[in-house]
One Martini backbone bead per residue (centre of mass of N, CA, C, O) as a GRO file, in nm:
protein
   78
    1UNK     BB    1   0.553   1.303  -0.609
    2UNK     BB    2   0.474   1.011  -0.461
    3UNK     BB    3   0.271   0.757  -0.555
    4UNK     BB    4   0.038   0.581  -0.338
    5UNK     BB    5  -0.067   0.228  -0.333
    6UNK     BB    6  -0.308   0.014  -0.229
    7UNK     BB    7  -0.359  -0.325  -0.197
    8UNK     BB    8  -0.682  -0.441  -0.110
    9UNK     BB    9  -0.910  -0.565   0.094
   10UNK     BB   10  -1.197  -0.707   0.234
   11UNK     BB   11  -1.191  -0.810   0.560
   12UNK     BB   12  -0.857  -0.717   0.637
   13UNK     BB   13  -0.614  -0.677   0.862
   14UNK     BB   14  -0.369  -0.625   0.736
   15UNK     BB   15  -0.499  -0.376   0.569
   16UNK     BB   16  -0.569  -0.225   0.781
   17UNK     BB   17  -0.279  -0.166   0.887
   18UNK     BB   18  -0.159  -0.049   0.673
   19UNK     BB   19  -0.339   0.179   0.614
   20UNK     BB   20  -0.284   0.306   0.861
   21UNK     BB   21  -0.015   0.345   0.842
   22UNK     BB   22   0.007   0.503   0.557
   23UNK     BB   23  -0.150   0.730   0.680
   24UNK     BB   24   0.028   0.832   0.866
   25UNK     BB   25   0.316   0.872   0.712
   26UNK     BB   26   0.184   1.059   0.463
   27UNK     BB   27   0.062   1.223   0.664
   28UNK     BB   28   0.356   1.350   0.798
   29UNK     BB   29   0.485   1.369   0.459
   30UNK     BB   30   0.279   1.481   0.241
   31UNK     BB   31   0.149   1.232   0.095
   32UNK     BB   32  -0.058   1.082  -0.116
   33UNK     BB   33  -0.314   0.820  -0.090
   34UNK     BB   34  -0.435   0.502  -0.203
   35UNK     BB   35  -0.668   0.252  -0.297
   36UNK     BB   36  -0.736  -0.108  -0.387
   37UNK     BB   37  -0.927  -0.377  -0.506
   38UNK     BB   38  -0.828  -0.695  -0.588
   39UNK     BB   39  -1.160  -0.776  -0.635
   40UNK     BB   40  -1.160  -0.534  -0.849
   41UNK     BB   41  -0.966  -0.658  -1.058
   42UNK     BB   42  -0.846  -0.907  -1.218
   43UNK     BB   43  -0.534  -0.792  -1.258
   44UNK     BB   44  -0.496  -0.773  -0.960
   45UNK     BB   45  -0.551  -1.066  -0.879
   46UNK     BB   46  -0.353  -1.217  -1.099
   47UNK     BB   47  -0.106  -1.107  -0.934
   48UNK     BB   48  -0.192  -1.077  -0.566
   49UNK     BB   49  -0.420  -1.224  -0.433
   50UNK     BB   50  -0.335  -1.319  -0.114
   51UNK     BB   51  -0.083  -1.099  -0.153
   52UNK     BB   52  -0.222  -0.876   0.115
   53UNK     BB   53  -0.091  -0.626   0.099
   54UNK     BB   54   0.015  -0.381  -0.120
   55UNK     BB   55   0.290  -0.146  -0.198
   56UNK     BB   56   0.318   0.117  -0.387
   57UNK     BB   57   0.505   0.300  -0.591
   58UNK     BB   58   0.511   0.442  -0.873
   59UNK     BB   59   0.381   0.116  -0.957
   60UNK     BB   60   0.558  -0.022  -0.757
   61UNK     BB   61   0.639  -0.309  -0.559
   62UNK     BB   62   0.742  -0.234  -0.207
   63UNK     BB   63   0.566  -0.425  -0.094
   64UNK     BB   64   0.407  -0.668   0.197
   65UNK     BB   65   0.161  -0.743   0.412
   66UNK     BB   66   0.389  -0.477   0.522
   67UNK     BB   67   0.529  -0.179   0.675
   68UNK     BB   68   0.794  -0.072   0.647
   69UNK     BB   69   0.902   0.204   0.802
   70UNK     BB   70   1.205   0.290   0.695
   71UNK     BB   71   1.178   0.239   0.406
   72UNK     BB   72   0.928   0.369   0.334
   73UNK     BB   73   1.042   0.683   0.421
   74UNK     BB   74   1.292   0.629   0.223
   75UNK     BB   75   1.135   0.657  -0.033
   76UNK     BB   76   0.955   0.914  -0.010
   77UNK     BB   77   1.241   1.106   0.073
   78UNK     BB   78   1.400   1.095  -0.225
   0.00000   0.00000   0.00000
């Protein structure tokens, strides 16, 4: 089962819309997923800085910005 997770901050719209997209989508491929705040950990702020939400899979990182979906499921689904 691959493990997903979000890179984001508090108080950003995009990282609210991707939690949201990420939250339904392995809400419905039984995926389990959580989130990790940029801001608290340096080591995370100078990876990402601005550049949040990022989209991590097993580790490794699938996107930023958007939850793009059919690749994000095409991920999910391999």
């Amino acid at each position: 089962m691959p493990q997903v997770i979000v890179v984001s901050r508090h108080e950003c719209h995009a990282c609210e819309q991707a939690e949201a997209d990420v939250s339904r989508i392995c809400g419905e491929l039984g995926v389990p997923w959580t989130t990790q705040d940029v801001d608290a950990d340096p080591e995370l702020r100078a990876e990402y800085g601005d550049r949040v939400p990022v989209i991590l899979i097993d580790g490794v990182e699938h996107g930023y910005w958007k939850v793009e979906e059919a690749r994000f499921r095409a991920a999910l689904t391999r």
